[in-house]
N, C-alpha and C positions, 0 to 999 in steps of 0.2 A: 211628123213623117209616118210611113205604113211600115212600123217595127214594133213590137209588143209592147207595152205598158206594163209595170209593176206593180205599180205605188199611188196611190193617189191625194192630197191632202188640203184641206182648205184653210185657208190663213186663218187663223184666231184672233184677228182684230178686225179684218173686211172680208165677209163671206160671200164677197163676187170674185174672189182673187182666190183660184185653182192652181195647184202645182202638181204636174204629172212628172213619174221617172220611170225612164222605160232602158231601151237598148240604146239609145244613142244620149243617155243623159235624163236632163230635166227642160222643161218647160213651161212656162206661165202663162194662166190666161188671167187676164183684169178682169173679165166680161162673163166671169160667170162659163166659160168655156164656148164662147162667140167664136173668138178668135186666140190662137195662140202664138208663142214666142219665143226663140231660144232662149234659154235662162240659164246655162253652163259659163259661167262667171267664175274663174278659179278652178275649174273640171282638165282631165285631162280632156282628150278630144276620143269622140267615141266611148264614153266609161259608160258602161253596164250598171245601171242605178237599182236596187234588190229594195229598198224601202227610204220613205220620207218620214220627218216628223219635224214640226216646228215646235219650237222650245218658245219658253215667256220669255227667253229675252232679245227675241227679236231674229234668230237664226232659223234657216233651213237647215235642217240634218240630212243628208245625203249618204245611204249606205251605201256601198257599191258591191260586185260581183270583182275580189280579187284583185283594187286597187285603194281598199281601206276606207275611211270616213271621212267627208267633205264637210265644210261646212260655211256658209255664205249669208249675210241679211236676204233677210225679206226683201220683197216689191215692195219698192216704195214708191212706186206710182211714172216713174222715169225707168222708162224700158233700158239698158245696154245697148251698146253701142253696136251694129250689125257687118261682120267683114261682107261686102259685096264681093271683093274680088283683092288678090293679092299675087302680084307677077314680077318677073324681075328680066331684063336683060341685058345681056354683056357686050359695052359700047368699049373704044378703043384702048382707054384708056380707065376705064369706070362700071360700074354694076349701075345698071337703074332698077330702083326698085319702087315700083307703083302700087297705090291701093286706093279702091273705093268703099265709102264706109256709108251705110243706111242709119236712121236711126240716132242720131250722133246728139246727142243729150247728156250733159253733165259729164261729156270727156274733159280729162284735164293734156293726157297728152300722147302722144305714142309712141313708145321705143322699139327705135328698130335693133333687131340681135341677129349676131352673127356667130359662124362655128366653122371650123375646119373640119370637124371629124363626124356634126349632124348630135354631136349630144351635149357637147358643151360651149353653151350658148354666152356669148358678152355683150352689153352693150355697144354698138357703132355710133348709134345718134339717138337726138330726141328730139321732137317735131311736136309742138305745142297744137291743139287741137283750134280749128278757126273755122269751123262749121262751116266747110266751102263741100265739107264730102269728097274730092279729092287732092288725091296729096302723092308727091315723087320724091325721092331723095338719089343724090348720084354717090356711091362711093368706091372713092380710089382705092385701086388695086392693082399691082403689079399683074403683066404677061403670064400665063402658064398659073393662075391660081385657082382652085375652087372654093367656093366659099357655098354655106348653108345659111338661107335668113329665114327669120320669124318676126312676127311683128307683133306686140303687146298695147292692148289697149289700157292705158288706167284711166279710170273714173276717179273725179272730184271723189266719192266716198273710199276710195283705198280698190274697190273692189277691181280683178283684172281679166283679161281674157289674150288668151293667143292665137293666131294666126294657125295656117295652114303652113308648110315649109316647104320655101322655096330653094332649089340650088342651081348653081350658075358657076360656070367653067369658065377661063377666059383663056 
């Protein structure tokens, strides 16, 4: 994105693999800085990244500007899973909540979370990944509730990512 840059650092085992951290995070290029990638993998969303450094045992170090130290593997060659799009609406009886995902490489599966109050978030379901790219779930809910969702992607290696937050009135 067009937001400054901090940090810059190149893998220590494949020197075509760049990782930049800027204003809105980290990002990776494979290609030697061809092309790049979101790489915010366990990040909050929008975190202000002050310096990188990859350690020998295979982590990205992530400093950030006043939400502490991240910390996440390396690229390994299988990009993260990409939210395309994440939306919900409130049918008569039911919340749908839809998403499309880019990129969808070694997910293992996606939990969708829900909150009454927008911070504390619980599991509702979990929706096994099947590389169709889109995926819906309906969930019941009484007249007169609101409800907050987020949607977690896990990847086969542990690593996870969250959604944007959706709320929906009924």
């Amino acid at each position: 994105p067009d937001v400054p840059f901090n940090a810059v650092v190149f893998d220590p085992v494949n020197p075509k693999v760049i990782y930049a951290g800027g204003d809105l995070g980290v990002y990776v290029s494979p290609d030697r800085g061809n092309t790049w990638y979101d790489f915010n993998n366990g990040f909050w969303d929008a975190v202000q990244i002050m310096d990188l450094q990859a350690s020998g045992g295979s982590q990205l170090i992530a400093a950030t500007h006043g939400k502490g130290i991240f910390k996440g593997a390396l690229f390994s060659g299988a990009l993260p899973v990409t939210i395309v799009s994440f939306a919900g609406q409130a049918l008569s009886n039911s919340n749908r909540l839809e998403w499309k995902v880019g990129h969808e490489i070694d997910v293992l599966q996606y939990e969708l979370e829900k909150s009454d109050d927008g911070l504390h978030f619980q599991r509702a379901a979990t929706i096994k990944a099947n590389n169709s790219g889109n995926y819906s779930f309906d969930d019941v809910v009484a007249n007169g509730t609101a409800y907050y969702y987020r949607l977690k992607t896990l990847d086969n290696d542990g690593s996870y990512k969250y959604s944007d937050i959706v709320y929906l009135r009924k």
